[in-house]
C-alpha positions in Angstrom: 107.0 37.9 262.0 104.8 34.9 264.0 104.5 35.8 267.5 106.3 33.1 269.8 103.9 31.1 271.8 104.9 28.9 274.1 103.2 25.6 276.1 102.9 25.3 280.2 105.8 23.5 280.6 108.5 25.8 278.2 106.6 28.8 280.5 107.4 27.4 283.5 111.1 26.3 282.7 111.8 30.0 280.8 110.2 31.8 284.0 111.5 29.2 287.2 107.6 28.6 287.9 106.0 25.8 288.5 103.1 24.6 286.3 101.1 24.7 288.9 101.7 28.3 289.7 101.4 29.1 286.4 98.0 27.4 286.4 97.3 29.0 289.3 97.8 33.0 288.1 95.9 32.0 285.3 93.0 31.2 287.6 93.5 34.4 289.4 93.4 36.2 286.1 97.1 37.2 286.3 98.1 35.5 283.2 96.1 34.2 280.1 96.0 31.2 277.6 94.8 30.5 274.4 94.0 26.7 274.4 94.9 24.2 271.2 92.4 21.9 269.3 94.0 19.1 272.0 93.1 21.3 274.6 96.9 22.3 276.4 97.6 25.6 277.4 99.5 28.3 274.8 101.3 31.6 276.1 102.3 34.3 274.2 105.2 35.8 274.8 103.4 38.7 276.5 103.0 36.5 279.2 106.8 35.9 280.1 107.2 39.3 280.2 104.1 39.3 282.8 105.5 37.0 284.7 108.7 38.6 285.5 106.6 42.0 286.5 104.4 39.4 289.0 107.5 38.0 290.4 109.6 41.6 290.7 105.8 43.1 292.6 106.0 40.2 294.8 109.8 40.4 295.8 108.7 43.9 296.6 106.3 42.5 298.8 103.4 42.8 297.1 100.2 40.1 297.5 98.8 38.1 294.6 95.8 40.5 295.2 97.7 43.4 295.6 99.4 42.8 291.7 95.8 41.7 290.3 94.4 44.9 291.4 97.6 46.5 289.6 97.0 44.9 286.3 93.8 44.2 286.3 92.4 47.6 287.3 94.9 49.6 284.5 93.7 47.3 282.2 89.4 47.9 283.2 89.6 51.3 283.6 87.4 53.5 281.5 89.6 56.9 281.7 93.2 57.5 282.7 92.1 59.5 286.2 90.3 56.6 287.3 93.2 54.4 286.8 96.0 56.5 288.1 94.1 56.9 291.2 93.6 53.5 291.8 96.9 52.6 290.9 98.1 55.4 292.8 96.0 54.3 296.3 97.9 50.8 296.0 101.5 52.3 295.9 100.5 55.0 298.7 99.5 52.0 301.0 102.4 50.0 300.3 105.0 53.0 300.9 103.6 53.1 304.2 104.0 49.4 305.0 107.5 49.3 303.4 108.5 52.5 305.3 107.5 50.2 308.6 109.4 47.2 307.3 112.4 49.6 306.7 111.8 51.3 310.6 112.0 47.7 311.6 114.7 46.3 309.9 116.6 49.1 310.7 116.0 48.9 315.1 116.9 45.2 314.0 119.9 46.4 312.2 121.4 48.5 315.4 120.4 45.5 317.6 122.8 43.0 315.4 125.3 46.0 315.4 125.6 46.4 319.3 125.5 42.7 319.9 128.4 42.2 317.2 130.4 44.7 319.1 129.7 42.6 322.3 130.6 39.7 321.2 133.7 40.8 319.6 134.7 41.4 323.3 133.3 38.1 324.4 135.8 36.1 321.9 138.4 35.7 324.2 136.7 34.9 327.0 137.0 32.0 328.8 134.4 31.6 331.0 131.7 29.3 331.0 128.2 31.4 330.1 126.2 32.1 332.4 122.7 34.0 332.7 123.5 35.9 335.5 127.2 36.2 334.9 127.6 37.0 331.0 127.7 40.5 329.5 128.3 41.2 333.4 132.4 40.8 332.8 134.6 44.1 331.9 135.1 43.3 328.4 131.3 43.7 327.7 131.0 46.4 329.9 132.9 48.2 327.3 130.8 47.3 324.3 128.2 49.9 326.9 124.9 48.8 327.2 124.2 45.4 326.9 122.1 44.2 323.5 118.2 43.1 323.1 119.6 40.2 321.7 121.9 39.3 324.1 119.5 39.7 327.0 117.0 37.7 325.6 119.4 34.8 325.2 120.4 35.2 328.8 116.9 34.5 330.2 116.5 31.4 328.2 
């Protein structure tokens, strides 16, 4: 069975890239081509595949360098050990900088939290806003101590 090859443009519309993105991973060495006698770009179907691996590492927050080093150091390795362990540096680094995000987004999470439960209490209020004045009133005072957010949009 003839493998299915496919030009820049049917690429781009079967993976939601541009043709200029998918001119540029080919310059980064991400993706390859085969060029016809007229000279336009040919992907295998390898490459679609490829593409949605790039696309899931970069959701993940992975760079364009980060997921060359990934494929391109597997593939240029001269002994399994050698590319484990560079494969294996890559995903140690990024578990500590997602770990971060996550710590982050998490502080942020408890911020959004405490500052919905504030303003639940400041629905019914009728009160004009004021810096000084706001999240001083009794309904906030029982949401406890006021929120990051909420102080921060006070001083402004």
């Amino acid at each position: 069975m003839e493998e299915k090859n496919y030009k820049i443009g049917e690429l781009a519309r079967l993976s939601g890239l541009t043709t200029r993105t998918l001119r540029y991973y080919e310059e980064l060495k991400l993706i390859h081509s085969e060029r016809t006698q007229g000279g336009q770009r040919v992907f295998d179907c390898r490459s679609l595949a490829r593409l949605s691996i790039i696309e899931s590492l970069k959701i993940a927050g992975f760079s364009l360098e980060e997921i060359r080093h990934i494929l391109l150091d597997w593939k240029e390795s001269t002994a399994g050990k050698e590319a484990a362990e560079k494969l294996l540096a890559i995903l140690q680094t990024k578990h500590q900088e997602v770990s971060r995000t996550v710590s982050a987004l998490n502080e942020l999470k408890q911020q959004i939290e405490s500052t919905i439960d504030m303003l639940d209490n400041c629905v019914a209020c009728r009160q004009k806003p004021e810096p000084d004045l706001c999240g001083q009133c009794e309904a906030a005072q029982e949401s406890g101590d006021p929120s990051p957010l909420i102080d921060e949009i006070r001083k402004r």
